[in-house]
C-alpha positions as CSV (number, residue, x, y, z in Angstrom):
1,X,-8.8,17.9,-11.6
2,X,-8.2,14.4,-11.1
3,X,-5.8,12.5,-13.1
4,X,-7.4,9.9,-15.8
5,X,-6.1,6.8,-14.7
6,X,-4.9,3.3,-16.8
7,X,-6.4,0.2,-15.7
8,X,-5.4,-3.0,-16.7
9,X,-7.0,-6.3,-15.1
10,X,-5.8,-9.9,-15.1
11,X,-8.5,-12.8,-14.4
12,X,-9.0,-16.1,-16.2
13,X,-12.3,-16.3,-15.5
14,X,-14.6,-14.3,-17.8
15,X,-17.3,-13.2,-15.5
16,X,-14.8,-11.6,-13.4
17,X,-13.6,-9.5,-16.2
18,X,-17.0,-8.8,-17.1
19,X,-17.9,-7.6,-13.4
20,X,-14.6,-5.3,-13.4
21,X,-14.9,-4.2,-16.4
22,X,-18.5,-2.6,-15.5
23,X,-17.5,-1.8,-12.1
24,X,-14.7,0.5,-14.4
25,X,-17.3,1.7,-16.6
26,X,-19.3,3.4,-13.2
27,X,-16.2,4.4,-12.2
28,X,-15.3,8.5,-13.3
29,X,-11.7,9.6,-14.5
30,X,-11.1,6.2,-15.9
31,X,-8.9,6.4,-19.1
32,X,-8.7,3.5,-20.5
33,X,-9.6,-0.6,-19.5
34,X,-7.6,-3.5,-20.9
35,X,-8.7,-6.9,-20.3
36,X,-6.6,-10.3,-20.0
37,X,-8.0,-14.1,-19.4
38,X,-4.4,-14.7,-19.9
39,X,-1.2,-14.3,-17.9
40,X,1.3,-14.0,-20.8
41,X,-0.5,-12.1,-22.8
42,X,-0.9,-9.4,-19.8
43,X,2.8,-9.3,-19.5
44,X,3.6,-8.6,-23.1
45,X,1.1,-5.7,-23.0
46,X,2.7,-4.1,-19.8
47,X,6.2,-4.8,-21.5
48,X,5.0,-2.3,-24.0
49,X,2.7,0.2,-22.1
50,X,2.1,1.9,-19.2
51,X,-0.5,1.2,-16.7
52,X,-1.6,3.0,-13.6
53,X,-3.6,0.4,-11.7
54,X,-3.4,-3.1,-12.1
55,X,-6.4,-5.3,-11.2
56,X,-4.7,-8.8,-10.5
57,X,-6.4,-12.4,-9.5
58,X,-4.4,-14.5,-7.9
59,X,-5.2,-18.3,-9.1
60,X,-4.6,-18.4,-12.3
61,X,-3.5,-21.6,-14.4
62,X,-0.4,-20.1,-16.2
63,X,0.7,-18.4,-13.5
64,X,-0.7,-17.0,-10.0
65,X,-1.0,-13.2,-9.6
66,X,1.6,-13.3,-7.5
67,X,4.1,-15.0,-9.7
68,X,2.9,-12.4,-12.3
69,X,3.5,-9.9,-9.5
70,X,6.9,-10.8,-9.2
71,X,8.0,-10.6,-12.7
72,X,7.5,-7.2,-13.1
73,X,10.2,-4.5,-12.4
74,X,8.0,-1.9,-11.8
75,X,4.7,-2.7,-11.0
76,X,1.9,-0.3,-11.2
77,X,-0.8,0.6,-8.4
78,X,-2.1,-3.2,-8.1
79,X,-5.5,-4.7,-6.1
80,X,-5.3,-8.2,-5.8
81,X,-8.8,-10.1,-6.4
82,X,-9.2,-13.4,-5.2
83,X,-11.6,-15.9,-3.9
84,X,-9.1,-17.0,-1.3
85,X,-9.0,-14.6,1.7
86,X,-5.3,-16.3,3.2
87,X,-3.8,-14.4,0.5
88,X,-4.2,-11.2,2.1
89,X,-0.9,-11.4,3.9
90,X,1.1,-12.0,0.4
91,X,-0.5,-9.5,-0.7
92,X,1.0,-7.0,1.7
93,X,4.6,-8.7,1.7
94,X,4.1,-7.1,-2.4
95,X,3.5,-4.1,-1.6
96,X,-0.2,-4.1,-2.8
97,X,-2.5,-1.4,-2.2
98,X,-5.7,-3.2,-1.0
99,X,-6.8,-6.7,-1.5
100,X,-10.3,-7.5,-2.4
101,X,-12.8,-10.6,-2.1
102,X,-14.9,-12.1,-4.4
103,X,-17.3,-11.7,-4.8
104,X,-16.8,-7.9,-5.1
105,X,-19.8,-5.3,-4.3
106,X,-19.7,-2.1,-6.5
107,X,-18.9,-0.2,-2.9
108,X,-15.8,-2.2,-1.8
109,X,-14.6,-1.8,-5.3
110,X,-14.8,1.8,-5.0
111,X,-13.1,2.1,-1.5
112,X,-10.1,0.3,-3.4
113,X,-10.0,3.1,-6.4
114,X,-10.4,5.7,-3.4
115,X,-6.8,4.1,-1.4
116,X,-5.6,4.3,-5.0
117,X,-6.6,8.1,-5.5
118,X,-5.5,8.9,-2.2
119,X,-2.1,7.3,-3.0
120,X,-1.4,9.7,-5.9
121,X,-3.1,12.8,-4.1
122,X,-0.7,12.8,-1.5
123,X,2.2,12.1,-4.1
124,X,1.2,15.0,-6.4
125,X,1.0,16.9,-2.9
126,X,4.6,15.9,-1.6
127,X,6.2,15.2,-5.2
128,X,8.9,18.4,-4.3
129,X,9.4,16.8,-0.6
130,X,13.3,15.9,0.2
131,X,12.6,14.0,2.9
132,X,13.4,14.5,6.7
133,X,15.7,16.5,9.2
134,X,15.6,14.4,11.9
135,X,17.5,15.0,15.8
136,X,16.9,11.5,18.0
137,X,17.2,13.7,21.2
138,X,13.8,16.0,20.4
139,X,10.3,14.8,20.6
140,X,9.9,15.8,17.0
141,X,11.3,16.0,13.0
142,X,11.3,18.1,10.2
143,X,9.4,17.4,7.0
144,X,11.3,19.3,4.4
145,X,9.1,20.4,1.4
146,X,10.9,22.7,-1.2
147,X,11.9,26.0,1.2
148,X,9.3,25.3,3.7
149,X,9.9,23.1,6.6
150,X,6.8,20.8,8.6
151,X,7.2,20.4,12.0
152,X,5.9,16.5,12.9
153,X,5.7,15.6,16.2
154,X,6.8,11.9,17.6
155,X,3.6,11.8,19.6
156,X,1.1,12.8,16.8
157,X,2.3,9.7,14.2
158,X,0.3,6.5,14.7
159,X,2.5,4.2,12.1
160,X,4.3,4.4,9.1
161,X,3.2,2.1,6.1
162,X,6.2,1.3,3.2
163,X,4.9,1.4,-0.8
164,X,6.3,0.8,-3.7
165,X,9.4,4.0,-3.6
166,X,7.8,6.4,-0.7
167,X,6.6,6.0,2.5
168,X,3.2,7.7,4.1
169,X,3.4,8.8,7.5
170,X,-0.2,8.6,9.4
171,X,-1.0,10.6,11.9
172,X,-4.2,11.4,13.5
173,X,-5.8,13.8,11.7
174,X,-3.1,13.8,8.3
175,X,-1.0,11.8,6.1
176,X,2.2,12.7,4.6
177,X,4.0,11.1,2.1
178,X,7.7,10.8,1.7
179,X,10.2,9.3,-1.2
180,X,12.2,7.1,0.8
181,X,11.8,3.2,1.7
182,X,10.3,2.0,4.9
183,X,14.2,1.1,6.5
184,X,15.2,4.5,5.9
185,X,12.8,5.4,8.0
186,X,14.0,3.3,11.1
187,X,16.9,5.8,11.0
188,X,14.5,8.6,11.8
189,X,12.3,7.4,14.3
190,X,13.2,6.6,18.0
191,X,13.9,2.8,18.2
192,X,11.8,2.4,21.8
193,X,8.8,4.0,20.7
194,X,8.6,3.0,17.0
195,X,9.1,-0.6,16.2
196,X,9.1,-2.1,12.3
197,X,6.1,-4.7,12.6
198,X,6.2,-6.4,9.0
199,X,7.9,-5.9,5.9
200,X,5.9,-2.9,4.8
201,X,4.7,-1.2,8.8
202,X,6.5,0.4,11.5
203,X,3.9,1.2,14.5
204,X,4.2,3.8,17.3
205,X,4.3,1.3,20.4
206,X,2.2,3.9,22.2
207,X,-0.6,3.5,19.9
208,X,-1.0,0.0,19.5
209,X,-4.8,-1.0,21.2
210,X,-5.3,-4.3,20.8
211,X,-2.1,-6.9,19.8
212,X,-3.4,-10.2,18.4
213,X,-1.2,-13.5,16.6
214,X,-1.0,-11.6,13.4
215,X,-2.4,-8.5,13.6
216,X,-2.5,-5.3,15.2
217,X,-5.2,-2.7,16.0
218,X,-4.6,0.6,16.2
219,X,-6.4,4.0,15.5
220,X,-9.0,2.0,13.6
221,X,-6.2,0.6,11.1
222,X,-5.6,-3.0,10.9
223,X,-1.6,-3.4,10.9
224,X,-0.2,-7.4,9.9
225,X,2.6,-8.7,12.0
226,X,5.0,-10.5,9.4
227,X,6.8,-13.5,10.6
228,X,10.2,-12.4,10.9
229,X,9.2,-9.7,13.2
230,X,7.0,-10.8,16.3
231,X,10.6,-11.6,18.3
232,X,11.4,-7.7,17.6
233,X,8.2,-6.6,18.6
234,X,7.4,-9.0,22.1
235,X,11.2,-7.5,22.6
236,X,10.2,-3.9,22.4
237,X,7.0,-4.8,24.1
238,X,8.3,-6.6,27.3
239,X,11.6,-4.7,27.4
C-alpha cells in the first residue's frame, strides 16, 4: 500500500495555489495539503511539522524559493514551480527532485508525484542496504542488502544521480538506491570510466550519446554539466 504523503506548497500568487491545490485533490494517497502565499509563514509551519513533499515557487517577494530552500536543514521531497525555465539548473545544484513550468498540465504534475513515489519505493526497498563492497581491479561490486549480497556490474550502470542522504544507481533495466552521498561514491567507481559531471551526477563515460555546453544525453536521461566540472570531464574525455 502506498504511503499517504504530506504536501505543503509555497506560491504568492493565488491562482497557483488554487491550480495545485486541485491538481492535489485528483491526486490519490494524498494526506494532507497546506497552503502558503507567504514565505514566513511557510517556514514557521515546517519549523513545527513535518512534510513529505514540498511544492516551492521560486519568485517570490519575501524571499525566492531558493532562499527558502536554503534555510531549511532538512528539506522535504521538493518540486520547484516557476515561470522562469533558467532556474532549472539551481534547482538541481539543491538537490530538487524535478522542476516544473508554468503553466503546469495535470500530466506533467503527475510525472513529478511519480519521481517522488519512485523516490520513496526504492528507499522502503533498500532502507536495510549497508552500502557497497567494492574491489577497483574487477569489472563489478557488491550491493550489500541485509545477509544477501547484489552482484552490479561496471558495464550495466548508466550514471549515478546524488539526493538528499542516498544515492540511486541507474542502470538499464533497474535502479538501486544506496544511503551514502554522491562523493562516496567516487571511491567505488573506476575513475576512467565514471567521471562526477555536476554536483549531484556521476556518468559512465561509455554511455554518454550526445555531449552538448551544459548537458548531457544519455540512455534517454538528460544529465546537467555544472560549472566546476566541464575541465574534469573534457580531461577524462580527451585523455
Amino acid at each position: 500500500m502506498k504511503a499517504m504523503l504530506k504536501f505543503v506548497v509555497v506560491d504568492d500568487e493565488p491562482l497557483a495555489l488554487e491550480i495545485l491545490d486541485d491538481y492535489l485533490k485528483r491526486t490519490d494517497h494524498v494526506h494532507s495539503v497546506f497552503l502558503f502565499s507567504n514565505a514566513g509563514d511557510a517556514l514557521h509551519h515546517l519549523k513545527d511539522h513535518h512534510a513529505d513533499v514540498l511544492l516551492l515557487d521560486i519568485e517570490m517577494p519575501e524571499m525566492t524559493g531558493i532562499q527558502f530552500l536554503k534555510t531549511l536543514p532538512d528539506p522535504p521531497l521538493t518540486v520547484f514551480t516557476t515561470a522562469y525555465r533558467n532556474y532549472a539548473f539551481e534547482g538541481y545544484e539543491l538537490g530538487v527532485v524535478d522542476f516544473l513550468l508554468k503553466p503546469i498540465s495535470f500530466k506533467r504534475f503527475g510525472q513529478a508525484i511519480d519521481k517522488i513515489r519512485e523516490f520513496l519505493d526504492l528507499k522502503a526497498q533498500y532502507e536495510h542496504t549497508e552500502g557497497l563492497s567494492a574491489n577497483k581491479d574487477n569489472d563489478f561490486i557488491f550491493v550489500k542488502s541485509g545477509v544477501q549480497r547484489i552482484k552490479l556490474n561496471f558495464n550495466e550502470v548508466t550514471h549515478i544521480q546524488g539526493l538528499k542522504d542516498y544515492a540511486i544507481i541507474y542502470t538499464h533495466t533497474e535502479k538501486i538506491l544506496l544511503k551514502g552521498s554522491i562523493k562516496a561514491m567516487l571511491d567505488i567507481f573506476p575513475p576512467r570510466r565514471f567521471v562526477r559531471v555536476h554536483k549531484s551526477f556521476i556518468v559512465a563515460v561509455s554511455k554518454i550519446t550526445r555531449l552538448e555546453s551544459s548537458r548531457i544525453i544519455l540512455n534517454g536521461h538528460e544529465i546537467p554539466i555544472g560549472r566546476n566540472f566541464k575541465d574534469d570531464l573534457e580531461k577524462t574525455l580527451t585523455g
